[in-house]
N, C-alpha and C positions, 0 to 999 in steps of 0.2 A: 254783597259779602263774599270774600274771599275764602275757597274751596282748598282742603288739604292738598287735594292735586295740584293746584295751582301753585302753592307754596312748594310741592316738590319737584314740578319743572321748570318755577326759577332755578331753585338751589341746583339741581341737576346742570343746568346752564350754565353755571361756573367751572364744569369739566369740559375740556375743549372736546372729546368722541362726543357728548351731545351737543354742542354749540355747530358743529360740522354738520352731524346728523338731522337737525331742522334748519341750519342757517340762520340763526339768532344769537346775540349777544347780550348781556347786561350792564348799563351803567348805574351807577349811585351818583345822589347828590341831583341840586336845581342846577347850580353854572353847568354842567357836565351835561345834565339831558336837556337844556335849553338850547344850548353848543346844538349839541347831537338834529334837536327838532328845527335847527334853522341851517338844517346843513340838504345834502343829496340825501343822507342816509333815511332811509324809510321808517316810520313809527311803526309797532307790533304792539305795544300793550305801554299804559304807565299808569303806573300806581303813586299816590300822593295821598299823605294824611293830609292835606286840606286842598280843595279844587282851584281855589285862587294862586295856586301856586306854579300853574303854568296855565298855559294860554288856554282861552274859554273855545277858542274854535277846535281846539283840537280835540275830537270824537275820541278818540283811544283811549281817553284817562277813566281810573275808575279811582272812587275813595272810598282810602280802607285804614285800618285802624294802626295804630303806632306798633302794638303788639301784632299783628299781622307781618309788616313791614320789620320789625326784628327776626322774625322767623325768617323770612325770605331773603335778608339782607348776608351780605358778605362782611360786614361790616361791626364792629364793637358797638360806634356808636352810627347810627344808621343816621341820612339826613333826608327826611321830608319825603323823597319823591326817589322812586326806581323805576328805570326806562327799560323796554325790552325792543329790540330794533333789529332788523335782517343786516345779515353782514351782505355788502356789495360785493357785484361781481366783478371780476378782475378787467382792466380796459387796460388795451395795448401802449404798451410802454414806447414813451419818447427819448430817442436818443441823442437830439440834439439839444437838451437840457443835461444838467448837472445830473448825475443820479448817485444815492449813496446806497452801499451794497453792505450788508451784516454775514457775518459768516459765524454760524453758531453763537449767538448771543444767548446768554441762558437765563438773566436775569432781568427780572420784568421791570427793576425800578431803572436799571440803565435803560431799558428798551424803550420804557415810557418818556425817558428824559429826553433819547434821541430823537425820537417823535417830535417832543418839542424844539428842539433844535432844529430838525428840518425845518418847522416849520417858522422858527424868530431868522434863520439866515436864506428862505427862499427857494428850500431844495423840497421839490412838489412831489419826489419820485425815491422810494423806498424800497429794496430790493432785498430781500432775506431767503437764507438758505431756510430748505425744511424743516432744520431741528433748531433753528430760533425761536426762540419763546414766541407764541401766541400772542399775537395784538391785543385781541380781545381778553386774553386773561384780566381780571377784573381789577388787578394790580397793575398791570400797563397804563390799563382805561384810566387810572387816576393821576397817574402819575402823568399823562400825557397832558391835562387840565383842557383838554378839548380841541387840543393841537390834531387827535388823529380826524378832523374833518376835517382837514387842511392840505393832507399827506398822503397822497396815493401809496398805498401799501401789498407789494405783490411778495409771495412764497412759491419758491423754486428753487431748481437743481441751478448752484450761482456759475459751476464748471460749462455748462451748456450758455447759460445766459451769456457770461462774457465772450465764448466760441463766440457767437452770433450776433454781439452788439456791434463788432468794427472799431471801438472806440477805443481811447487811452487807457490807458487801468494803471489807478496808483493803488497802493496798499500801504498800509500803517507796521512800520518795522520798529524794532530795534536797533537795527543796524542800517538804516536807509541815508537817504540824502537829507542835510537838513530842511526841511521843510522853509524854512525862512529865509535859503536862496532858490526857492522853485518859483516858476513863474507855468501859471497855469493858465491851459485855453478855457475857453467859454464853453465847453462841455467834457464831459469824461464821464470817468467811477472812480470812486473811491469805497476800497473795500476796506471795512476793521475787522477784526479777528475776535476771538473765544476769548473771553474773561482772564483762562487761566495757559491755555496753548495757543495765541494768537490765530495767524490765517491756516488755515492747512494745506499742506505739502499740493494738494491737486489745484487748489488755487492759486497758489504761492508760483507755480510755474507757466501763470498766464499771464501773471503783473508784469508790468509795462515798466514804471518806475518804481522802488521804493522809497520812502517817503521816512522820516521818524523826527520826535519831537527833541530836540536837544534837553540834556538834562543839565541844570546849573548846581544845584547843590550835589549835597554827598550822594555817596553809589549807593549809601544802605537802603535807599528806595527802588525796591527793584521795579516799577511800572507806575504810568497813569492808571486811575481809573477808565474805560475804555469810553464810557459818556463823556468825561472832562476831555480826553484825548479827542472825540470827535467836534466838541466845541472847538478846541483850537484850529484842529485841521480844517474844518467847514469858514473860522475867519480868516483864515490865509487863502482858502479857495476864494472865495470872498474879495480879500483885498487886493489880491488881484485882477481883477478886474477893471 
């Protein structure tokens, strides 16, 4: 039986100061903690209203009741099974692959999308300043559909990261070279910008190239979405090859 404690340090676990604090995460859903349990990431607890619903070897699981699983869930409609997992510790970044760099992304369903994009065009390495949204916020996790075990994902000061990579650095402008006569090497960065203020001024003056998406229709569209904008960028990275 599930204890009222219990129920208030999942829900607590959806604020990122205690997800830091114990180094745990929560996903919702079966595809999402199945992902999660055939990945590196470590199991900490999972709850399922019925035990057949993930794998019998796995010790961790406990079964608890559908109203339990409301209470603790992030969720309107809850599904089946919530996983509770240690967030992995950070391993040193490769700079002779692709890496894509976020620079204040504040919104969890682009964050999550990108996720997914690294992971359907091959880029294994995810580089975010401090104040990008939270991986693990629980609206990421969904939105990622289980792409983030696929994604090596590190947060950091990005002004220092680039000092110290050596590498090219393109960034996503408005005003850059068009993208669709760049011919790109077999590794660099590529940095996007803020939703609403692009890259900032102190990154802005490390870029290597600027880079932007030619617009064909009318002007009254003033910007991509910044996830649609990195689909593109990521298959021109891509097709160059």
């Amino acid at each position: 039986m599930v204890v009222k404690s219990q129920i208030k340090f999942i829900k607590n676990l959806q604020q990122k100061k205690c997800r830091l604090e114990h180094g745990l995460f929560v996903v919702e859903g079966i595809k999402s903690v199945k992902e999660l349990l055939n990945s590196h990431f470590k199991v900490y607890k999972i709850y399922a209203t019925e035990l057949n619903l993930v794998s019998s070897s796995i010790q961790e699981v406990e079964l608890i009741a559908e109203s339990d699983l409301k209470r603790m869930s992030n969720l309107k409609t809850p599904n089946k099974v919530l996983g509770v997992f240690h967030i992995p510790k950070p391993v040193e970044i490769d700079y002779s692959e692709w890496i894509l760099a976020l620079d204040d992304i504040r919104d969890p369903g682009n964050l999550g999308t990108i996720i997914r994009l690294c992971d359907w065009f091959g880029i294994q390495q995810l580089v975010c300043s401090p104040n990008t949204v939270d991986c693990y916020n629980s609206k990421v996790l969904q939105a990622t559909m289980g792409s983030i075990t696929r994604v090596q994902i590190s947060y950091t000061n990005l002004v220092d990261f680039i000092k110290g990579s050596g590498s090219q650095v393109y960034g996503a402008f408005m005003d850059g070279n068009k993208v669709y006569n760049e011919t790109f090497n077999f590794a660099g960065i590529m940095v996007m910008g803020n939703e609403a203020n692009g890259i900032s001024s102190e990154v802005e003056a490390l870029i290597t190239k600027k880079v932007t998406i030619p617009q064909f229709g009318k002007t009254t569209t003033e910007s991509l979405n910044v996830a649609t904008a990195t689909a593109i960028l990521l298959n021109e990275l891509r097709r160059s090859e």
